[in-house]
C-alpha positions as CSV (number, residue, x, y, z in Angstrom):
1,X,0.0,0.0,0.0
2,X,1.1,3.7,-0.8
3,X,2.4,5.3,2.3
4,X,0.1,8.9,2.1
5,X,0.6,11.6,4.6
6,X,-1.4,14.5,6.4
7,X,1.3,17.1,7.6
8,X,-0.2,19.7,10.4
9,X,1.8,22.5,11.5
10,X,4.6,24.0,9.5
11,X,6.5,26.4,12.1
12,X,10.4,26.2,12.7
13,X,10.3,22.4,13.0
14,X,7.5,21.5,11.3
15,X,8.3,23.0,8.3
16,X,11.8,21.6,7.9
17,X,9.9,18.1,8.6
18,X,7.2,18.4,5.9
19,X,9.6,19.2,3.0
20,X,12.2,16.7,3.9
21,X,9.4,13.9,3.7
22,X,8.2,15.8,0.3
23,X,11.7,15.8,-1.0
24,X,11.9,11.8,-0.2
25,X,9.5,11.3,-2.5
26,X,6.6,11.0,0.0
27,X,2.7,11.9,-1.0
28,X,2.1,14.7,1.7
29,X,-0.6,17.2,2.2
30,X,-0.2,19.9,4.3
31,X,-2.4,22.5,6.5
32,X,-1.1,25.2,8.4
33,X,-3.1,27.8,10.3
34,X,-0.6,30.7,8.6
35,X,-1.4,29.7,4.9
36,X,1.5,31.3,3.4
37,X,3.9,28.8,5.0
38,X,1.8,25.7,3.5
39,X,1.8,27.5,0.2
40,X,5.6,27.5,0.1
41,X,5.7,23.4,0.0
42,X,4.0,23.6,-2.9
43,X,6.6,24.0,-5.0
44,X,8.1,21.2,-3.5
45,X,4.8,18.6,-4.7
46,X,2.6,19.3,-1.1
47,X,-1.3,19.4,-1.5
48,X,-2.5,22.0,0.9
49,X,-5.4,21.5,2.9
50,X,-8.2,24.2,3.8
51,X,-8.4,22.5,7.4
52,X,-7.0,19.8,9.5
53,X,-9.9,17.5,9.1
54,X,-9.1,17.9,4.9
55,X,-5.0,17.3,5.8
56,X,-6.0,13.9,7.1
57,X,-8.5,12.5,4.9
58,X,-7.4,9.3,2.8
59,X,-4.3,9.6,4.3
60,X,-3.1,6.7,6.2
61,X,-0.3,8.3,8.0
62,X,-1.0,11.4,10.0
63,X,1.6,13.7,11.4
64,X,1.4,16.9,13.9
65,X,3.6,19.4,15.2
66,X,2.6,22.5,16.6
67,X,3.4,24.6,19.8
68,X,1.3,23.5,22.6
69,X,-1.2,21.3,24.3
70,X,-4.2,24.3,23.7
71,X,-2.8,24.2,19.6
72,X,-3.0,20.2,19.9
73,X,-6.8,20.6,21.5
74,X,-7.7,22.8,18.3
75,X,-5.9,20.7,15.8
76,X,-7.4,17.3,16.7
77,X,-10.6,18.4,18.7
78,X,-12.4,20.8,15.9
79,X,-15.1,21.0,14.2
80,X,-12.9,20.6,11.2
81,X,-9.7,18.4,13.6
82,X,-8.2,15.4,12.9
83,X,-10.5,13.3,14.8
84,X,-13.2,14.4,12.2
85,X,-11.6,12.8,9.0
86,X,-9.3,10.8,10.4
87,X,-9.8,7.0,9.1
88,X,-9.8,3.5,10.8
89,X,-6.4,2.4,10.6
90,X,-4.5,5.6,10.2
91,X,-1.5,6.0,12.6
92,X,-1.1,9.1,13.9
93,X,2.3,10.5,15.2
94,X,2.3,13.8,17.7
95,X,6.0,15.0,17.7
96,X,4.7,18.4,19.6
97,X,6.1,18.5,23.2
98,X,2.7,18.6,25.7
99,X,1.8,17.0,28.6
100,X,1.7,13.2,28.8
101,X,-1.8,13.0,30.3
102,X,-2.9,15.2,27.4
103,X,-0.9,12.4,24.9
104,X,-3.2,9.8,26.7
105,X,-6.4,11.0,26.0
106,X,-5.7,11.8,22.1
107,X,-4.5,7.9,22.6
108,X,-7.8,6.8,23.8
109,X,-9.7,9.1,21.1
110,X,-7.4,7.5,18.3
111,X,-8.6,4.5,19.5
112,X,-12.3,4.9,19.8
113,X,-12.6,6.0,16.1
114,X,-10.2,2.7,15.3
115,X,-6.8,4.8,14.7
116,X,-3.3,4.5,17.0
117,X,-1.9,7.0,18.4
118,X,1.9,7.9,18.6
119,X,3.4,10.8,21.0
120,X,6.9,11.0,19.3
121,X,8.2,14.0,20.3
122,X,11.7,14.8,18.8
123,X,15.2,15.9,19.8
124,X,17.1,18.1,17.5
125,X,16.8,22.1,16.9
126,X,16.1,23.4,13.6
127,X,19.2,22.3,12.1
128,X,18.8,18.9,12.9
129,X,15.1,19.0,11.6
130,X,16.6,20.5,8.4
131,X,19.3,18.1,7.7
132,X,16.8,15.4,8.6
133,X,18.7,13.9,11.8
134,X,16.2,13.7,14.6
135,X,15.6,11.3,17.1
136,X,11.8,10.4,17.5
137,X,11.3,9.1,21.2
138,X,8.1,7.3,20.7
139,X,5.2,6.4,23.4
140,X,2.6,3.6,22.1
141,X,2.7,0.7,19.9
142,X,6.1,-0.4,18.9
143,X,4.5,-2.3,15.7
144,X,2.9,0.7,15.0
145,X,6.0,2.6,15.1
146,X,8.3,-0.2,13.1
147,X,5.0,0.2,10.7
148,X,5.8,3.6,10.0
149,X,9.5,3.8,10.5
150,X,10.2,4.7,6.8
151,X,8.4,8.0,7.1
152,X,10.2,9.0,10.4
153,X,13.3,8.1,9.4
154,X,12.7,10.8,6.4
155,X,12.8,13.0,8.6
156,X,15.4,12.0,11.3
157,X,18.1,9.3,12.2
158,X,16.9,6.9,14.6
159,X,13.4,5.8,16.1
160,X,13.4,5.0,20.0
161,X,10.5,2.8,21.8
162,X,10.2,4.3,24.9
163,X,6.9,2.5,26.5
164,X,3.1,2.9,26.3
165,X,1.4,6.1,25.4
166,X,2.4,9.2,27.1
167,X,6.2,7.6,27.8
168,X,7.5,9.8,24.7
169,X,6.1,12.9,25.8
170,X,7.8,12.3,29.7
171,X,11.0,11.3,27.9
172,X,11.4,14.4,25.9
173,X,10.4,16.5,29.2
174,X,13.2,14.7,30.7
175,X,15.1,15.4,28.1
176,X,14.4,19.3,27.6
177,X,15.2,19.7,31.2
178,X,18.6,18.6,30.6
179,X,19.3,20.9,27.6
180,X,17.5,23.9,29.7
181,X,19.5,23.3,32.7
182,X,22.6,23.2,30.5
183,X,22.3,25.7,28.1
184,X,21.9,28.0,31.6
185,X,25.4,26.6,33.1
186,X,27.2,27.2,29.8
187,X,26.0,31.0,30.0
188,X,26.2,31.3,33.7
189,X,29.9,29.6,33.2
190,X,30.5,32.1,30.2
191,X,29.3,34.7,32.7
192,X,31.8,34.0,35.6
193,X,35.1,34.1,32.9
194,X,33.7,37.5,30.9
195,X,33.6,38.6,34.2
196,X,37.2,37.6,35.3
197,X,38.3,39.3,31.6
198,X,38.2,35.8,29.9
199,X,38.1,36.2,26.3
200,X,35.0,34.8,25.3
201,X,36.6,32.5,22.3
202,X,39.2,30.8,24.2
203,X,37.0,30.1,27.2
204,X,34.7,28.1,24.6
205,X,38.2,26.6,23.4
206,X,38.7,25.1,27.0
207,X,34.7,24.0,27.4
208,X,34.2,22.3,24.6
209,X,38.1,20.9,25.3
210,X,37.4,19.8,28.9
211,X,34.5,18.6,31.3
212,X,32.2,21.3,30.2
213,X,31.9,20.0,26.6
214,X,28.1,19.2,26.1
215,X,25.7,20.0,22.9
216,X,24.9,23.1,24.8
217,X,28.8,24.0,24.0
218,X,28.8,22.5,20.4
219,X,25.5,24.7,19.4
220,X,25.2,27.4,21.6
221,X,28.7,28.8,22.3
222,X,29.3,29.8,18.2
223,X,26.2,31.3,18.6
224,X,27.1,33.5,21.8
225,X,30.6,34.7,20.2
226,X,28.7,36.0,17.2
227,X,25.6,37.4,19.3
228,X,23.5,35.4,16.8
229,X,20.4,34.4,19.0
230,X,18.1,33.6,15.7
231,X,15.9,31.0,16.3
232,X,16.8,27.5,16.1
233,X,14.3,26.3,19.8
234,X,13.2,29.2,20.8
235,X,13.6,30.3,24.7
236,X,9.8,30.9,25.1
237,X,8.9,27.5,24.3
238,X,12.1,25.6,25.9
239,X,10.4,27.9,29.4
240,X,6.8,26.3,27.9
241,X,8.6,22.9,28.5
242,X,9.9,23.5,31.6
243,X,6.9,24.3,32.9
244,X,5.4,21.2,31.6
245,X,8.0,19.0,33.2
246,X,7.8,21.1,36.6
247,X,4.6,20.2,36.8
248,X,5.1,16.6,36.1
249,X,8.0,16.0,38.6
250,X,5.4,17.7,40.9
251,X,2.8,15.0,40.1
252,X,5.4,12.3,40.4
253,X,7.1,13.6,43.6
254,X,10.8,14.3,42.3
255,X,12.9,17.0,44.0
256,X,13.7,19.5,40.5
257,X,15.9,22.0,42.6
258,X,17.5,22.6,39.2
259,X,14.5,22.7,36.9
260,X,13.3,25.0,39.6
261,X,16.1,27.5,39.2
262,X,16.2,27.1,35.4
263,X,12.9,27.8,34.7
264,X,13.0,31.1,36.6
265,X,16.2,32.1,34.7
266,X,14.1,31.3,31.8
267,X,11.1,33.0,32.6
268,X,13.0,36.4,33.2
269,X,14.2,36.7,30.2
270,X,10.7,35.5,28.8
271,X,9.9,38.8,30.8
272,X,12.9,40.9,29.7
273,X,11.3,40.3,26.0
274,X,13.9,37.8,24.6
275,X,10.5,34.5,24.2
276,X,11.2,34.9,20.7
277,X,14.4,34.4,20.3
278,X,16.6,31.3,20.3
279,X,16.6,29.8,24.2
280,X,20.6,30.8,24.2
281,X,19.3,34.1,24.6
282,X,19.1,33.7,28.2
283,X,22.7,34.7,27.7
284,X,20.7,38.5,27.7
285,X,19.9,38.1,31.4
286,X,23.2,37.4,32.7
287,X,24.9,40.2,30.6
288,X,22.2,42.4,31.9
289,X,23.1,41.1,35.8
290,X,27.2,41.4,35.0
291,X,26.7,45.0,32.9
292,X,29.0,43.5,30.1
293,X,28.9,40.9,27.4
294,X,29.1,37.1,27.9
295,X,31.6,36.8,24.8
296,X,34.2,39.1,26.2
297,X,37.1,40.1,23.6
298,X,40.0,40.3,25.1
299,X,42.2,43.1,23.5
300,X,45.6,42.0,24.8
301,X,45.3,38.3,23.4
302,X,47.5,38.5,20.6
């Protein structure tokens, strides 16, 4: 059977996503709430649906990736949502980041109207969605998944079981609370040696050299020496995630004494007006607290 497949949601990930499963040769229609950015994967073969409920009709794979859990209620829950054209059969795959209770329920709705349901979030920023290397961690049906494993590994490198529905949505909070936590101990790190007259170049040098070397280091510290903070996760949603996950460990009874801390340092510079910006722009805050910039230039270096 022809693999056919409904793409929702077209932002920075979503987007790179659609047209890498387009460019594989995959029959994909597309809806996006902004019309203009489902227009532009036209060129590259997309049909473009008027609604969600139109993106998923006759198609018997069905992918989603937008912002939040209210953008998830909308998508499927509509007058015109997923659940009113989806089909018997037709596997569905969330790779948003919402709340694992909230990945349940569209489980148990899949299931009443004879679909399965897939929360498979993803790790990987926007260059990793463009270059088609994510990692899908993936709660439900594992013959499901190995069903549809051709169409996610269009879009990414390697496909990882992680338990019954709602286990991929805690994994990737899990997950985002380790690159929030340590994107904010590279800057506050970066803060201490700008401050001691470090130049900001060679202490990346040493970090990505030593102890300290981490992805944070590898994708966030070029960033910082250029002051480039455009958008590959941005820092309001990586704050929209550690809320989600606070809130979990709360409900499971885990001590977060670092989540804690990190999603304040996130949240102020959600306040300061830095949301829509890459998350490394929390790099703002701390310049703002030390009155100078993280990637310090040392003039007597030479």
């Amino acid at each position: 059977m022809t693999t056919t497949v409904g793409f929702i949601g077209l932002g920075t990930m979503g987007y790179a996503m659609a047209a890498n499963l387009l460019r594989k040769g995959f029959d994909v229609t597309v809806y996006n709430r902004t019309a203009a950015k489902a227009e532009e994967l036209r060129a590259l073969g997309a049909s473009v649906a008027g609604t969600p409920a139109d993106a998923v009709r006759g198609r018997n794979v069905v992918v989603t990736m937008v912002s939040n859990d209210d953008s998830i209620r909308d998508v499927y829950d509509g007058e015109q949502g997923v659940f009113a054209g989806v089909a018997p059969g037709t596997v569905i795959v969330d790779s948003s980041t919402i709340s694992p209770e909230l990945a349940r329920r569209l489980a148990d709705d899949a299931a009443g109207r004879g679909a399965i349901f897939l929360d498979a979030p993803v790790t990987g920023s926007k260059p990793a969605a463009e270059a088609g290397m994510l990692v899908f961690m993936v709660g439900g049906s594992a013959d499901a998944a190995a069903s549809i494993e051709p169409v996610l590994l269009a879009m990414g490198r390697r496909v990882i079981p992680m338990g019954p529905n709602g286990s991929g949505a805690v994994a990737k909070l899990a997950h985002n609370t380790i690159v929030g936590i340590n994107t904010a101990a590279l800057m506050e790190g970066f803060a201490i040696a700008a401050s001691g007259g470090i130049d900001g170049a060679s202490f990346l040098e040493l970090v990505q050299s030593g102890g300290g070397a981490s992805k944070a280091a590898e994708l966030k510290g070029p960033k910082l020496l250029s002051e480039d903070f455009s958008v590959q996760f941005a820092l309001e949603l990586m704050l929209k995630d550690l809320r989600l996950s606070s809130v979990l460990s709360d409900k499971l009874g885990v001590p977060t004494p670092l989540l804690e801390a990190s999603k304040s340092l996130y949240q102020a510079g959600n306040a300061a007006g830095h949301g829509s910006l890459d998350l490394s722009a929390v790099a703002k805050v701390y310049e703002q607290w030390i009155g100078r910039p993280l990637a310090h230039r040392r003039q007597d270096n030479k």
